[in-house]
N, C-alpha and C positions, 0 to 999 in steps of 0.2 A: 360328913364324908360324902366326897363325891364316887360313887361305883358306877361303873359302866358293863355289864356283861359282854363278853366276845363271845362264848358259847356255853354250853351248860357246865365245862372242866374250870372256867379262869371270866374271870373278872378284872377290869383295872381302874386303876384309881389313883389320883396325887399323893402325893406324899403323906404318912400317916403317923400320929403322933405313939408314943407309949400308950396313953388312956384309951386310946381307941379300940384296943384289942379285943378287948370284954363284951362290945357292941361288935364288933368283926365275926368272934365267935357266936354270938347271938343268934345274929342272923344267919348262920346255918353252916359258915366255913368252917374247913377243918383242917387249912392249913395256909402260911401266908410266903409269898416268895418276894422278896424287894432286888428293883434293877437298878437300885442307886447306890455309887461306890461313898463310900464315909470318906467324909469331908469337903464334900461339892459345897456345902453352902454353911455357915458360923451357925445357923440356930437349928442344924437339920440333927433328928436325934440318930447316935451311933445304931451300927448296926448289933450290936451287944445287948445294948436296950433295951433296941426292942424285940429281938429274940427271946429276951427276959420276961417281957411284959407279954409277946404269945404265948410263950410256956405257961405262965403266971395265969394264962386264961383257954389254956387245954389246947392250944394250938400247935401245928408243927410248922415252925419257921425254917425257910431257906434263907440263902442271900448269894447270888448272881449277879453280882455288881456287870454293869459295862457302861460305856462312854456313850451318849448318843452321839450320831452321826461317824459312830468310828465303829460301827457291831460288828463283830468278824464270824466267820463261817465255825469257829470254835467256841462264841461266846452263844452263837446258834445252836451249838451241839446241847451245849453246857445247861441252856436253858429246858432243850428237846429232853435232855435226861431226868434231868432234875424234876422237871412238870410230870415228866412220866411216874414219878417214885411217890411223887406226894399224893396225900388222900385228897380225895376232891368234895367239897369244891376249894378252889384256890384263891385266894384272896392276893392278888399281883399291886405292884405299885411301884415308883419311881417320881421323879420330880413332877411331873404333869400327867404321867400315863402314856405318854405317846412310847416311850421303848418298852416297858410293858407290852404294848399294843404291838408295837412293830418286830419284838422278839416271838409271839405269839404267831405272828403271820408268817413271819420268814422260817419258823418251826414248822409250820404248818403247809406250805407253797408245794409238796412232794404231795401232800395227798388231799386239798382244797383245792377246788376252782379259785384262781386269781383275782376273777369279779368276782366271787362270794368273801372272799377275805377283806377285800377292800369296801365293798357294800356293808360288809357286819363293823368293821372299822368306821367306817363313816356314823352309822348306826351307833356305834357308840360315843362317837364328837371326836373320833381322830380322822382325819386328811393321809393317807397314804397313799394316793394316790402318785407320787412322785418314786413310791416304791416299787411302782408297777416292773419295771426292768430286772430288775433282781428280783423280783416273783415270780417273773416267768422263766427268768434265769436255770431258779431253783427248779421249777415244774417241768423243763423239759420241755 
């Protein structure tokens, strides 16, 4: 697994299989939220699964599907709530990490410095910086 920490609530990471849940909980999470919608890709496992296979290892699964490059100011709520509900720490994930990452920041842009969001993104191996306009958008 690759994990990337954004702050002490959420972590992100690529795509993650069934098996991995066991080792997810291991290491100290205690709940997983995936931003990938079922059926992006023929060998990705459903989202059923692996909610199966969190339970199956004491976790609390969400799932937040959204499109990258299409995140709507709703699919930002949807994430802002959900993160809020679940026990931390969060174990996040999507095809690569990057909307993960970008649903995280653009949740976050009301009450983080802009440069610290994209510094801790970077920080963790995502480039948001093309986000910048809609960060500040959000901050006011």
């Amino acid at each position: 697994m690759d994990i990337h920490p954004l702050d002490e609530a959420l972590s992100s990471s690529p795509q993650i299989a069934p098996e991995d849940l066991p080792a997810i909980a291991a290491l100290g999470y205690r709940s997983v939220i995936s931003n990938r919608p079922d059926g992006e890709a023929p060998d990705q496992p459903s989202a059923a699964d692996l909610r199966q296979a969190a339970e199956a290892a004491g976790l609390i699964f969400a799932h937040v599907p959204v499109v990258g490059g299409a995140i709507s100011d709703q699919d930002i709520a949807d994430f802002r709530q959900t993160l809020a509900k679940l026990p931390k720490p969060v174990f996040g994930f999507c095809r690569t990490g990057t909307r993960t990452t970008t649903l995280w920041a653009l949740a976050n842009a009301a009450d983080v410095a802009v440069d610290d969001l994209i510094s801790r993104a970077q920080a963790a191996g995502y480039d948001l910086s093309a986000l910048r306009p809609r960060l500040e958008g959000i901050a006011g």
